[in-house]
Each structure stands twice: as C-alpha cells, then as structure tokens.
Steps between C-alpha positions, in 0.01 A plus 500: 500500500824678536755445169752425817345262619388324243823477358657347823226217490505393181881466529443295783177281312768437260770371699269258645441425136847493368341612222420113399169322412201494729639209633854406610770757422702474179782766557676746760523808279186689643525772743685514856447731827850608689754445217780704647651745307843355495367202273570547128140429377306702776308636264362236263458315828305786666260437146671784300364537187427087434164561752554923609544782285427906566156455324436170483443179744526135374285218615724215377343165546583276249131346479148773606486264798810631677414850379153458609641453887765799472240717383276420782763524762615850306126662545438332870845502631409469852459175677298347784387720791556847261270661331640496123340143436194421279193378672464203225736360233394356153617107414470475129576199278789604245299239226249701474600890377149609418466464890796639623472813306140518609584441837697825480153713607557355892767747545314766454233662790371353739698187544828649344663103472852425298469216300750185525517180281451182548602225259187333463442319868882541592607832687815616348791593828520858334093536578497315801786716664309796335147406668684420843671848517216665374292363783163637394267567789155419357279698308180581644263465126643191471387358801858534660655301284891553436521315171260550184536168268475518142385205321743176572743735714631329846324544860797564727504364771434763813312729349106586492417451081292541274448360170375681096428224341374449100457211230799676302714860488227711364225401770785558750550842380123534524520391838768719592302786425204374714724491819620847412179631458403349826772650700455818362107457559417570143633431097733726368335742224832451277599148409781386248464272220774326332588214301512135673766345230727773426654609881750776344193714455370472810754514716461885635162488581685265808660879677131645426353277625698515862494883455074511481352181546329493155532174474681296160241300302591242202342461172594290153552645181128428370318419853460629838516186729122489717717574871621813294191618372318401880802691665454835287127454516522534889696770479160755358600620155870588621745697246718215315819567406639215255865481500572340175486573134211350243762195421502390797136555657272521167242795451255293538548452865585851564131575385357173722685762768339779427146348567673470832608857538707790354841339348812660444752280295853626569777317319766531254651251236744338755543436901711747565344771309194385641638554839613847436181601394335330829752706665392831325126461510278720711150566466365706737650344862542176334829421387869537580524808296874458494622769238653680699865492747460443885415130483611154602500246241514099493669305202468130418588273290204408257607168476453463870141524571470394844743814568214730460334318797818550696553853437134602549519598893793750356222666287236517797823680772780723491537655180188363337558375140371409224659183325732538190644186295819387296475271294840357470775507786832656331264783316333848639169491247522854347091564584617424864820758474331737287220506803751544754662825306094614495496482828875571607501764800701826439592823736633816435710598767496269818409113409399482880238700399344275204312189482633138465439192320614146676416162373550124651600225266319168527753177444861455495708532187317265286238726493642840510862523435754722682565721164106532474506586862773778477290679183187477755651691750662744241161600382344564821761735641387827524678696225596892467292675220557791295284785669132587613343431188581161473463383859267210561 
C-alpha cells in the first residue's frame, strides 16, 4: 500500500467519521479535503498535526468502532468495481473482546478480511457505511460469502453470510481458528495463547495474528477451557507462545501446554512492557524481531482493548507492525520511548539515504494526546549521528 495513498483515505474514512462514535457524529473538528489556502485554519482543517504529522498518522475515532471502519477503508481504499476491495469483511460483536481480537487472524492469507463492529445485533452507521464502500466481492473458501459473522454479530441485509458461532468468547475464538484453518486448508503450526480475563496482555497477539494467521487462543489463570485445549490439540503439537506473565496465566497451565507442544512464555511485569517485548521477540522466522530502525509501528491505548482489533489490518499491510501500548493518555511510558531511541533511525550524510520509522495512532485524544503524539513523531525522525562507528 502506498504511504500516499493511504494517507489520503484515511483522511477521507475520517471525515465520514467526523471523528465521532461508531454511530452518529459528535463533532466537526476531524479532517477536511479542499480547504483553500486563503482560510486561516487550512491546516488543522487539512488534519495537521490533530490526525497528520511527518511520521505519524492518527486514527481518531472516539470509540474502536469508528476506528475499526477508518482503518478498513485506510487498507482497502478502493470501492465497488476497483480492485483495492477485500473479497470478505469480518462483523464482530464489540461485547465480546476475546472474539474480536481473535477474529483479527481473518485478515491475514487467504481471505485477507478487515474487521468491523457491530453492537451486539445493531450495525453501527460508521460500520455500515464502512461495509457498503468496502463492497466485498465474495470469497471463494468461504463459499462466496461477503460477510463472516462472529457470534451474535448482524446479517446485513444484501449480502451472501456466513455465521462462527460458539456457547461463549473462548469457543468462538476456537471456532475462529477452525474457519482459518479451513481456508487456508490446514492449522497453523504457531498458535498464541493468552489470558481470557486480563485483555491488556493480550492485546498484540490481535496485529500477529492478521500478519500470520496463527490464530489467538484463551486460557484462565489455573485452567485451559476444553474448546482451547480441542483447538490446540487440532493444531498437531504446534509451538505455543503464551503472552502473559505467571500472575496472570499460572505455571501450572503453562505445563498443561506443554503436553500440548513446545511453549514459549513471553511477557513482562506490565502491558506495555509486555508489548515491547512481543515487539522484540524473534526466534528463528517467528517473531517481529523489531530491534532494529526501518519499521512501522502501531500504538494504542491499553485501556482500549477493542483498538487492537481495529488496528490489526495496519499490522498485516503497509508498513507491517507490531503493536505497542500506553497506558495512560497525557504520558509517553519511558519503556515505550526508551524503545523508540533503540530503534531511532540515523544517517551520516544524506537522510534520503537511511531508513525510516512511521507509526499510526489508534483513537482520538482520549487515548493518545496531541503532546504524546508530537514526542512520537520526535523519536521516529531519522536523526544525524556522530560518525561511522556509531551508525545503526
């Protein structure tokens, strides 16, 4: 996807937005095409730096439901009769998170489907706008079906459906994984394991997830629920990689897992160092492996897990991220800027000549806040260094 591009539809997605709720729109301060230049506030109406800046994009819905549309719209920004539109588009149910995140792995090969929300049986405007320009065209694994409904999500109207259905959000995520399997043709031989009660911590396996289809499976502190341990059973002693420290998913189910197959734990003692070290990890061809500049990034708010849903088509196009959290709106966490100067591109002579970082920002200022924004883009600009020996 070109950065152009992308840029130019998400301003648009947002418009349409008015960077408001999933439903109705609440205000007028989101961004405009064709201000003129002769009007004072061309520039914060253009989306300058509230949604825009050099190395950063914002996705500023006030609620993951209008943020969940504008990032669809941003990674398929054509619209009927062209070619950049998805084949099938994922209805989720914003009640349920454990499905939404899970529902993440339909993004990535083959079907390659956005995910929108639905408020239980209702169809928010913001998603039904979303799904009409979208216009998907079928997808052939999914017996042409245009729609893919998660648990209690809506059937809308004129399109060809089809339904995921389980009792509750952990046999949906189980589920999940079936169909993806069955596109595909066969299970994954990776799956991620994370905790079903504490969403913080498992909120970037969502951008895997979209990126490789392992699929996102749910387990409780001291159990694994029977459509988890069925789901990982059918997937032939796969590598497990459990996103979540021993306080929140107990040794004793990480060793249940490894009767299952190999397990990795990879945590830390908080979300958002968690997600840093998600972001690091690579074993072997496994793993972002992001310790190094030349990336794209996504931030969210870790209070706002359905975000991670959202953003996940982001992490699975374009610039390919990994998922990075903040845990409170008006504050940078040092891990998170300490891992941006790790990973801060640098030059020598000619920046045109280096590597860059870029990042989109999930949720309007009640998530991330303009002043967090600005020190964001700060740290990913490519920076002069010394000389030779200390070039990156």
């Amino acid at each position: 996807m070109r950065r152009g591009l992308a840029l130019g539809a998400i301003l648009l997605a947002l418009t349409a937005l008015a960077a408001g709720c999933g439903g109705t729109p609440q205000r007028l301060d989101s961004p405009q095409i064709g201000r003129a230049g002769n009007e004072s506030d061309a520039p914060q109406q253009l989306g300058f730096p509230a949604f825009a800046t050099k190395n950063t994009t914002r996705v500023g819905g006030a609620d993951a439901i209008a943020d969940a549309a504008a990032v669809a719209r941003a990674v398929y920004p054509g619209d009927a009769g062209t070619a950049a539109r998805p084949r099938a588009v994922v209805l989720a149910d914003q009640r349920s998170w454990q499905a939404a995140l899970a529902a993440s792995v339909l993004m990535s090969d083959p079907l390659r489907a956005p995910l929108l929300l639905s408020d239980g049986s209702n169809l928010p405007a913001a998603s039904a706008d979303a799904l009409a320009t979208l216009a998907p065209s079928g997808a052939s694994e999914l017996g042409g079906a245009q729609v893919v409904r998660i648990g209690d999500a809506p059937a809308p109207g004129g399109y060809r459906s089809t339904t995921v259905a389980g009792a509750d959000p952990i046999a949906l995520a189980a589920a999940i994984d079936r169909l993806q399997s069955a596109a595909v043709g066969r299970p994954s031989r990776a799956v991620v394991v994370a905790s079903a009660d504490d969403p913080a911590w498992a909120m970037p396996a969502a951008g895997w997830a979209a990126k490789t289809g392992n699929p996102l499976l749910f387990v409780h502190r001291a159990t694994i629920p029977g459509a988890t341990f069925a789901a990982l059973q059918a997937h032939r002693r796969p590598r497990v990689y459990l996103l979540a420290p021993p306080s929140v998913v107990g040794t004793g189910v990480e060793r249940a897992l490894r009767a299952i197959g190999p397990v990795t734990r990879i945590s830390a003692p908080d979300p958002v160092r968690s997600a840093i070290a998600f972001a690091r990890y690579r074993d072997g061809l496994y793993g972002w492996g992001v310790d190094d500049p030349g990336h794209g990034l996504v931030l969210a708010n870790a209070g706002r897990t359905l975000d991670a849903a959202a953003a996940a088509p982001l992490s699975a196009s374009g610039t390919y991220g990994p998922l990075l959290l903040v845990d409170d709106a008006a504050t940078l966490p040092l891990p998170v800027g300490q891992y941006l100067l790790d990973i801060q591109p640098g030059y020598t002579r000619d920046p045109a000549r280096g590597v860059y970082n870029r990042a989109w920002l999930i949720g309007d200022e009640s998530a991330i806040s303009l002043p967090v924004q600005s020190r964001i883009d700060s740290l990913l600009e490519i920076a002069p260094i010394q000389n030779d020996t200390t070039a990156r």
